[in-house]
ZASEZA-136952 format. One line per 4 residues: number of its first residue (from 1); their letters; for each residue x, y, z of N, C-alpha, C. Coordinates in steps of 0.2 Angstrom, whole numbers, plus 5000, padded with zeros to 4 digits. Atoms other than C-alpha are relative to their C-alpha. Layout:
// residues N
NUM) a) X,Y,Z,X,Y,Z,X,Y,Z | ...
***
This chain:
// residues 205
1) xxxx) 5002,4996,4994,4940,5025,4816,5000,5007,4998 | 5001,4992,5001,4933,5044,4811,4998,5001,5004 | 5000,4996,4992,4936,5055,4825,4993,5003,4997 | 5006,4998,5003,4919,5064,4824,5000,5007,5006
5) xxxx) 4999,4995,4996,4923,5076,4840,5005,4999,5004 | 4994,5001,4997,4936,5081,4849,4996,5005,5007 | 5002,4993,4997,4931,5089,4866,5002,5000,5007 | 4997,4999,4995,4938,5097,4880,4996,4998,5007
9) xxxx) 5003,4998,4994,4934,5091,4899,5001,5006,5003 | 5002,4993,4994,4929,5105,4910,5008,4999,5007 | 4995,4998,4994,4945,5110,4923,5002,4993,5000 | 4993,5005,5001,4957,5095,4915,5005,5001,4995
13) xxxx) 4993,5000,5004,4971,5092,4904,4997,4996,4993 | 5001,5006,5004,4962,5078,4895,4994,5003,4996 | 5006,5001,5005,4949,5076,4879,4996,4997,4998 | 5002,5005,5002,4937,5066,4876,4999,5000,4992
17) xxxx) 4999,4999,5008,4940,5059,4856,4994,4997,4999 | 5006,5003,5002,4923,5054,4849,5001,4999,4994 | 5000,5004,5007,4922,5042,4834,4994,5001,4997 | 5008,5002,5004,4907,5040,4820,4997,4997,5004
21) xxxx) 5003,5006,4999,4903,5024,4827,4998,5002,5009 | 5001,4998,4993,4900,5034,4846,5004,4998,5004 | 4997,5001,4997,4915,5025,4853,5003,5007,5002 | 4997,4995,5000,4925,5037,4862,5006,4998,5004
25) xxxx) 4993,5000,4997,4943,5040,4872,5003,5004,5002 | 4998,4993,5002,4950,5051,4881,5008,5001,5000 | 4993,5002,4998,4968,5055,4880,5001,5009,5002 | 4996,4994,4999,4978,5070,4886,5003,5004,4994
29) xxxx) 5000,4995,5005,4979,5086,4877,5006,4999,4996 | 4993,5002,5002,4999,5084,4875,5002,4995,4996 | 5002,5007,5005,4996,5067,4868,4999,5002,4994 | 5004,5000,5008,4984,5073,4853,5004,5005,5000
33) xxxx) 4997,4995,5004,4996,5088,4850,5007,4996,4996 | 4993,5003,5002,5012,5075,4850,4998,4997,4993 | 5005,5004,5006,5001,5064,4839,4997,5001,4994 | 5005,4995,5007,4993,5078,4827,4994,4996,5000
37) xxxx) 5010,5004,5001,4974,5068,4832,4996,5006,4999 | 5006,4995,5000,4962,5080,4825,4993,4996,4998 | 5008,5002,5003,4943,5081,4820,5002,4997,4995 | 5002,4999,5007,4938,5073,4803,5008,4994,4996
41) xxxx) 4996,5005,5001,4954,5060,4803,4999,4993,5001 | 5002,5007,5000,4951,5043,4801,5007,4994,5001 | 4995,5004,4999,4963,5031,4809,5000,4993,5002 | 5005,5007,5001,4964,5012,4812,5005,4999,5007
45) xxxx) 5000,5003,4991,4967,5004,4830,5008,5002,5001 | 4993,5000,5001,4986,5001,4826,5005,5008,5000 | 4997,4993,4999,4990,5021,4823,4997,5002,5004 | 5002,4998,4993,4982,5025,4838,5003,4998,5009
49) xxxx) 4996,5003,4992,4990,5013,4850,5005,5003,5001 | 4995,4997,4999,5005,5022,4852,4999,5005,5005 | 5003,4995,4996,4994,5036,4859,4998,4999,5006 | 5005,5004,4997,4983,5025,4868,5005,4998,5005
53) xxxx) 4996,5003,4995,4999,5019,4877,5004,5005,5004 | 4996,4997,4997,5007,5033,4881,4995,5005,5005 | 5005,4998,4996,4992,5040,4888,4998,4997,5009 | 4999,5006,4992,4990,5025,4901,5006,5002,5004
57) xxxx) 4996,4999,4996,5006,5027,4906,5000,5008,5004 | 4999,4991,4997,5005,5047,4910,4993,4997,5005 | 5005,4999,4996,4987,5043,4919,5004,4993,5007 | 4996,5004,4993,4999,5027,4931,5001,5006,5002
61) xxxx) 4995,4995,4996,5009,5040,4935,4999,5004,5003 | 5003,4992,4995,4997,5053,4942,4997,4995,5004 | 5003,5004,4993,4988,5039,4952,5006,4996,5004 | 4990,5003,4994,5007,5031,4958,4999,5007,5005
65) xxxx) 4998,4994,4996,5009,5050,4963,4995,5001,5006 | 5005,5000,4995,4991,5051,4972,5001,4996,5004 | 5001,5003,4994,4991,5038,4981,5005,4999,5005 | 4994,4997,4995,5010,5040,4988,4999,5005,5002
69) xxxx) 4999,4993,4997,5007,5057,4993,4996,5001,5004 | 5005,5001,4995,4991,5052,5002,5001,4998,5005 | 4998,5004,4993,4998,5041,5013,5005,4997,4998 | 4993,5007,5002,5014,5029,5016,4995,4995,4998
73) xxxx) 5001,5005,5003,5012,5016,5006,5005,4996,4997 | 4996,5004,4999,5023,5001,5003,5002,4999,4990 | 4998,5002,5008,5029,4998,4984,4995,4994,4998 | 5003,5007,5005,5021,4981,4982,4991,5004,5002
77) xxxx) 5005,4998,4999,5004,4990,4991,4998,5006,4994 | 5003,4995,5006,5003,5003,4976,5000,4998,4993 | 5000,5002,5006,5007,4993,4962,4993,4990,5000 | 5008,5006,5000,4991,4979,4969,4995,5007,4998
81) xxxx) 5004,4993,5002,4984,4997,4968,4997,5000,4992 | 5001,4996,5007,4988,5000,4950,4999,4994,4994 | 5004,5004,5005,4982,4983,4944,4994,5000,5002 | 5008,5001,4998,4967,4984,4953,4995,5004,4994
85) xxxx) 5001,4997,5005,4964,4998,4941,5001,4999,4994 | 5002,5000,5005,4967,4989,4926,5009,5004,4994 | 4998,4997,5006,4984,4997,4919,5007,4993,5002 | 4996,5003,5001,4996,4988,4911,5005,4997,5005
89) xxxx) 4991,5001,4995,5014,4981,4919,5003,5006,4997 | 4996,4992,5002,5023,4993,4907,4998,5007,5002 | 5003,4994,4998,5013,5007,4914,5003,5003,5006 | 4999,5001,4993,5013,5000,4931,5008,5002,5002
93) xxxx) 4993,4998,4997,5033,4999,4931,5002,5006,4997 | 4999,4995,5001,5035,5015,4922,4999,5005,5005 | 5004,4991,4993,5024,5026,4936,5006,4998,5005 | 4997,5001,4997,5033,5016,4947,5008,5003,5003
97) xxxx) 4993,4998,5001,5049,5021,4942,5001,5009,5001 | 5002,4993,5000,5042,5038,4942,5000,5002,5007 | 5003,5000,4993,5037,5037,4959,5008,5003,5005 | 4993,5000,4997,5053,5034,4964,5007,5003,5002
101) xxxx) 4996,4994,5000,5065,5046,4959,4998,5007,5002 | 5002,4997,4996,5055,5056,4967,4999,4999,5008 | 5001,5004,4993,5058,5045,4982,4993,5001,5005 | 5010,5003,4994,5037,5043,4988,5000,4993,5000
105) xxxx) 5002,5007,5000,5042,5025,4988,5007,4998,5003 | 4996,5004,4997,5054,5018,5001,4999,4995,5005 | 5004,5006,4996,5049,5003,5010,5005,4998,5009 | 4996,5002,4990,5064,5003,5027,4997,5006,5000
109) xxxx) 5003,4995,4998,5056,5019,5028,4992,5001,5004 | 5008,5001,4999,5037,5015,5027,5001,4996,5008 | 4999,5005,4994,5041,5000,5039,5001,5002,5007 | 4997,4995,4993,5049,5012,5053,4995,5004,5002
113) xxxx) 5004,4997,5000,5036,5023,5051,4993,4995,5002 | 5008,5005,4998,5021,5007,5051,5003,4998,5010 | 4999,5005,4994,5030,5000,5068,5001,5008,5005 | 5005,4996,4994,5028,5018,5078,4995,5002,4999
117) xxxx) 5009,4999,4999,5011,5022,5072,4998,4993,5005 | 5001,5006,4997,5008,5004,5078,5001,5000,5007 | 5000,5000,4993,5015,5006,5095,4997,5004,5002 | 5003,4994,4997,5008,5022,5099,4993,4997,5002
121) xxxx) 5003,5000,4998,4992,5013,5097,4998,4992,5005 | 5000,5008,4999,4993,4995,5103,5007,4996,5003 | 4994,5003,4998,5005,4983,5113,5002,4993,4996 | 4999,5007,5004,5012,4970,5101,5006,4999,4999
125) xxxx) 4996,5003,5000,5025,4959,5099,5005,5000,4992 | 4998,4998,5008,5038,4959,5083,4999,4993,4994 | 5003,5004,5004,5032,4941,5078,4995,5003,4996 | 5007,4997,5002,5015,4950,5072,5003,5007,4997
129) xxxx) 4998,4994,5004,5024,4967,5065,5003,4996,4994 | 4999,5003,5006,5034,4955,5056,4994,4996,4993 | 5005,5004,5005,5018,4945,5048,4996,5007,4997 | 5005,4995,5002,5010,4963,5046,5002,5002,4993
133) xxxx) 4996,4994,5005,5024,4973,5036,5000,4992,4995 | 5000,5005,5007,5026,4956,5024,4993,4999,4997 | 5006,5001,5002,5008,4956,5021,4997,5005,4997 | 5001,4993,5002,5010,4974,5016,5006,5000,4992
137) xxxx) 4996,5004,5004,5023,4966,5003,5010,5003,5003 | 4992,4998,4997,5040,4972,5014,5006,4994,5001 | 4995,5004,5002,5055,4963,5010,5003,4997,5010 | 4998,5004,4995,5063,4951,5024,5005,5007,5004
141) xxxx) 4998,4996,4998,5077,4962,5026,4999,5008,5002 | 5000,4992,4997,5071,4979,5027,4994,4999,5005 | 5004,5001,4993,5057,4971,5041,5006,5000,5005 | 4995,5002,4995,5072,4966,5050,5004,5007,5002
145) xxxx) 4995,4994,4998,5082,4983,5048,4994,5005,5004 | 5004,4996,4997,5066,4993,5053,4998,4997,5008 | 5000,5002,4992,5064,4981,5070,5007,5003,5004 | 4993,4996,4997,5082,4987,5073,5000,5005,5002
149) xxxx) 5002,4993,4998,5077,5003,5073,4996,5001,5002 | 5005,4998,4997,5062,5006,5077,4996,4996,5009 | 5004,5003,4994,5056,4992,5090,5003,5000,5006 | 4996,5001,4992,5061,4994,5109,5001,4994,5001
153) xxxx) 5002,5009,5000,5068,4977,5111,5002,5001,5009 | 5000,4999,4992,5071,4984,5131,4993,5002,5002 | 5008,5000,4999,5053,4984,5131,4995,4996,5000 | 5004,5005,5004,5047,4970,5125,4996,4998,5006
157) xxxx) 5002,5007,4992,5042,4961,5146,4994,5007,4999 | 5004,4994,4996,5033,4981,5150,4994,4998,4992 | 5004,5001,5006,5024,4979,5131,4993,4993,5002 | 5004,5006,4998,5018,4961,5135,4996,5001,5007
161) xxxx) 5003,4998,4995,5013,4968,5153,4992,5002,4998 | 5006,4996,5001,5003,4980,5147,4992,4997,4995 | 5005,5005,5005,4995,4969,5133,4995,4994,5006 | 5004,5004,4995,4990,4954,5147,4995,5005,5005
165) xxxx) 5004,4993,4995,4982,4969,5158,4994,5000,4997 | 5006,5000,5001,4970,4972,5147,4995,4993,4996 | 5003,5006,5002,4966,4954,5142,4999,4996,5009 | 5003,5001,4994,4966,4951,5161,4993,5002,5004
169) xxxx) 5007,4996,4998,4950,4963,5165,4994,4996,4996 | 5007,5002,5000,4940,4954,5154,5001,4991,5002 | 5002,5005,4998,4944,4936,5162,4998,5001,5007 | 5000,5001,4991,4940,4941,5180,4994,4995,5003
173) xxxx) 5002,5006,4994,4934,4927,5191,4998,4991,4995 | 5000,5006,5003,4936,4913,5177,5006,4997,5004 | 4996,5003,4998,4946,4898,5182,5007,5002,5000 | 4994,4999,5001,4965,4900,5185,5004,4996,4992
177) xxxx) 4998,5002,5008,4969,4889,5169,4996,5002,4995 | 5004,4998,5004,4958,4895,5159,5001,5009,4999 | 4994,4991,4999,4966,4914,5163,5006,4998,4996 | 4995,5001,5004,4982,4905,5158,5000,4999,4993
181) xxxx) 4999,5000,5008,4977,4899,5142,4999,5006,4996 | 5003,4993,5006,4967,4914,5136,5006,5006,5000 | 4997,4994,5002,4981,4926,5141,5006,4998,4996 | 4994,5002,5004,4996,4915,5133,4999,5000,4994
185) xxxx) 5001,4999,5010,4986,4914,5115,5000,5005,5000 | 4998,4993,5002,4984,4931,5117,5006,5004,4998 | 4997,4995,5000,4998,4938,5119,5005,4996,4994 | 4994,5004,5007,5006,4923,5103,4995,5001,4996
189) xxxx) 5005,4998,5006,4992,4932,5093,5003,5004,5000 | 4998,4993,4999,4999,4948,5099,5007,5000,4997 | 4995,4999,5001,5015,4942,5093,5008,5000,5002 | 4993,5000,4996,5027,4941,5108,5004,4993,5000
193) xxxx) 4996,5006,5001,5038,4927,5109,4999,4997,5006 | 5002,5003,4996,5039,4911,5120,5002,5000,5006 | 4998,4997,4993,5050,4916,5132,4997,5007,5005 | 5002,4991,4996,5044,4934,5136,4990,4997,5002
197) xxxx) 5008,5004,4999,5025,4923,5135,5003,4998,5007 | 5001,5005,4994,5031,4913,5149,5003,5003,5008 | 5001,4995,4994,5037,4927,5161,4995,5001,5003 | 5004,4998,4998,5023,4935,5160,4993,4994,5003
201) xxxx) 5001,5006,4998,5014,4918,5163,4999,4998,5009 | 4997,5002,4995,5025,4915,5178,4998,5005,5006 | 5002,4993,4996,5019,4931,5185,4993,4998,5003 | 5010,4999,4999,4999,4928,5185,4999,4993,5004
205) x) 4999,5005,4997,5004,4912,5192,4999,4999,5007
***
């Protein structure tokens, strides 16, 4: 493999390496300097992966960084991120690991933070925050420490209220059972539990 061009992107860090054969690659400046890759050297796939590797891992590392800084984002949500993108596991746990000791990855945190954005906009029950944040990849226990902290559980009846209220407006003048059924799956879509379902039940009753 004879490098045939070395050339600088425009307002990056990276270069693109052109070969004889027109393949090309691009690796970070810092790399080809670690590396000594110049014009005019001919190398074979094996003396290059080393580069080739450490390069993946520095470009995880800036999209781990991006994507955490952009928004919360849960550990297992950024690392479906960073296969989606094709990098390695060793990349993936190395950014990872990066990410981290700069704590943009804590997940009681995210979780505490998903369950009041959440209520601000919507009335739902902790069944359904639990199915949410697991499905965001949140560990059992750190759902449970963030409902602790975060969910009014002296709110739960006024919640379910206010959630049947608006599932009541749109049954008006349907039959009385058919009010019950639609507002009871709702509010066990919504997540509330059977007892706090069957007050409010007992109410519309």
């Amino acid at each position: 493999m004879l490098i045939d061009k070395i050339i600088k992107r425009r307002h990056s860090s990276f270069c693109v390496i052109v070969f004889k054969d027109a393949e090309s690659i691009d690796l970070h400046m810092d790399i080809i300097l670690k590396y000594n890759i110049s014009k005019g050297k001919n190398y074979t796939y094996d003396e290059l992966k080393p580069a080739i590797n450490e390069n993946q891992i520095l470009l995880a590392k800036q999209k781990a960084y991006s994507i955490a800084s952009y928004s919360p984002k849960s550990k297992a949500q950024i690392i479906k991120r960073l296969k989606s993108e094709n990098y390695d596991d060793n990349a993936i746990t190395q950014a990872i690991e990066s990410i981290e000791r700069l704590d943009l990855i804590d997940d009681y945190a995210f979780a505490v933070k998903y369950i009041n954005s959440v209520l601000k906009k919507k009335q739902i029950g902790i069944e359904k925050l639990k199915r949410d944040l697991a499905s965001k990849g949140i560990s059992k226990t750190n759902i449970e420490k963030a409902i602790v902290e975060a969910y009014p559980q002296d709110s739960i009846i006024e919640l379910a209220e206010k959630a049947a209220e608006k599932k009541l407006k749109l049954l008006i003048g349907k039959p009385k059972q058919k009010i019950i059924s639609s507002v009871s799956n709702y509010l066990a879509y919504r997540g509330f539990d059977y007892d706090t379902i069957k007050r409010i039940i007992d109410k519309i009753k």
